[in-house]
C-alpha positions in Angstrom: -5.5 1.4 -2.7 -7.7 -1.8 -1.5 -8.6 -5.2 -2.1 -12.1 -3.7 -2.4 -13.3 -1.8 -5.2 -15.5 0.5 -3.5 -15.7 1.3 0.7 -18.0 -1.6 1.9 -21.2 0.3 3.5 -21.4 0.6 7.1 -25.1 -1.1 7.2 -23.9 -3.6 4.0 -24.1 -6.8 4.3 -21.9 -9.9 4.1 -18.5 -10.2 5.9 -16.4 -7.9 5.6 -14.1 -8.4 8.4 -14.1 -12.4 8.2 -13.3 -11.7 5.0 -10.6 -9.1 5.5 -9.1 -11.5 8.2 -8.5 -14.0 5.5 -6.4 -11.5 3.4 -4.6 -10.3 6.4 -3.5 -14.1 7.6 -2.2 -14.3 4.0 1.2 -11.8 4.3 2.8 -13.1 2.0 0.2 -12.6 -0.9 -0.9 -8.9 0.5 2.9 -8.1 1.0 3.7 -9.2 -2.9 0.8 -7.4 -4.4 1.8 -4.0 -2.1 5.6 -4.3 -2.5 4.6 -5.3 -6.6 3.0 -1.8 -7.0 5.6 0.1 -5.2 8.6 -1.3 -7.1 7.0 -1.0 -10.9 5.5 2.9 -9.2 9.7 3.1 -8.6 10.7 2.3 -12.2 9.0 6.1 -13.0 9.8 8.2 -9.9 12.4 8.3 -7.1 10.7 7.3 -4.0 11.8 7.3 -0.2 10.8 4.9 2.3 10.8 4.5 5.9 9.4 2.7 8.9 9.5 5.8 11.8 8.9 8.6 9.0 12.7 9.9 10.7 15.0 8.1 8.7 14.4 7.3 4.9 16.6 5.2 2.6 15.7 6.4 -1.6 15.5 4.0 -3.9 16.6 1.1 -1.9 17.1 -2.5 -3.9 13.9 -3.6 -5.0 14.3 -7.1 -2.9 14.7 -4.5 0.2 11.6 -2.6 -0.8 9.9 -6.3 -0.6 11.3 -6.8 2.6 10.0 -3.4 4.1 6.4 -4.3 3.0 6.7 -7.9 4.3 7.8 -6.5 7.6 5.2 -4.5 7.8 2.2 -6.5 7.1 3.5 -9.8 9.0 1.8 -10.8 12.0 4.2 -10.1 14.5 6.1 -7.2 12.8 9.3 -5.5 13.8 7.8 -2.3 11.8 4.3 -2.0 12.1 4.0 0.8 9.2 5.6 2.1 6.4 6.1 5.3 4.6 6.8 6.3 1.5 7.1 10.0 -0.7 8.1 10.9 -3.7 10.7 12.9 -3.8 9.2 15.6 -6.7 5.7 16.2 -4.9 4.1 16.1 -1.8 2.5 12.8 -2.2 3.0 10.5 0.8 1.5 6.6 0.2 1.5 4.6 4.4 0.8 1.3 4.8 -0.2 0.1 8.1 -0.4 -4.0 9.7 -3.4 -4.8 10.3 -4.9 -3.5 7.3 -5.8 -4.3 3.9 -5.5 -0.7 2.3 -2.6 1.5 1.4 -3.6 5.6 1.5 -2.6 7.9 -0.4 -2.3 11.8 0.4 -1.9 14.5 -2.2 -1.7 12.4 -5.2 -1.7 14.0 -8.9 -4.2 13.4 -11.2 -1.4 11.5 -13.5 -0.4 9.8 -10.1 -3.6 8.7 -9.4 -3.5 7.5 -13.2 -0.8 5.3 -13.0 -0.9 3.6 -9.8 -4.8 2.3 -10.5 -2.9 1.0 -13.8 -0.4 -1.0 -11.1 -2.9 -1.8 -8.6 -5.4 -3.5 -11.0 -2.5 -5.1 -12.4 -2.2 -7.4 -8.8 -5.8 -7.4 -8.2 -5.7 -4.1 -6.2 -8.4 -1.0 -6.5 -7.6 2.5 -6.3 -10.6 4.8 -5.0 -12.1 7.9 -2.2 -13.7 7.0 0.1 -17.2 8.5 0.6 -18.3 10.8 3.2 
């Protein structure tokens, strides 16, 4: 999941990282579009979160879930990532500071589905990168 729709070629033009830069001085609009996705993704499946992928709180209060992603993404952060699964499958979503992208691992096809519903609903894109 990106504020891109598509991976930005190595050779491309533009730029890319002033431009990422912007987004990333902006926490508090990255954080609400992230934490936005999560918490309508929770209104259809349990899902687990953590900072140190060693302790995980299940379906905390959504203005907690906020707060996880906020401390995550802000500038000087007192959890530089966060994890989260779904309790049913093997999917694991991380975001990380100092990027504008949440990865997904293992996602279903109906996953996949409904969480480029939510992203594009924020402004967010949901795609593989190319090899």
């Amino acid at each position: 999941m990106d504020i891109l729709p598509m991976q930005v070629p190595a050779d491309g033009g533009g730029q890319y990282f002033k431009v990422e830069q912007y987004y990333l001085n902006d926490v508090e609009r990255l954080s609400s579009q992230y934490a936005d996705v999560l918490l309508k993704l929770n209104c259809y499946y349990d899902l687990a979160f953590s900072h140190d992928a060693e302790r995980w709180q299940q379906n905390p209060e959504p203005d907690k879930i906020f707060q996880m992603v906020k401390d995550c993404m802000s500038e000087k952060p007192t959890e530089a990532c966060l994890y989260v699964t779904l309790a049913e499958d093997s999917m694991l979503l991380t975001l990380q500071r100092d990027t504008t992208h949440m990865t997904l691992y293992n996602p279903t096809d109906e996953l996949l589905k409904l969480l480029s519903l939510l992203a594009s609903a924020v402004g967010l894109f949901v795609w593989s990168p190319t090899n």
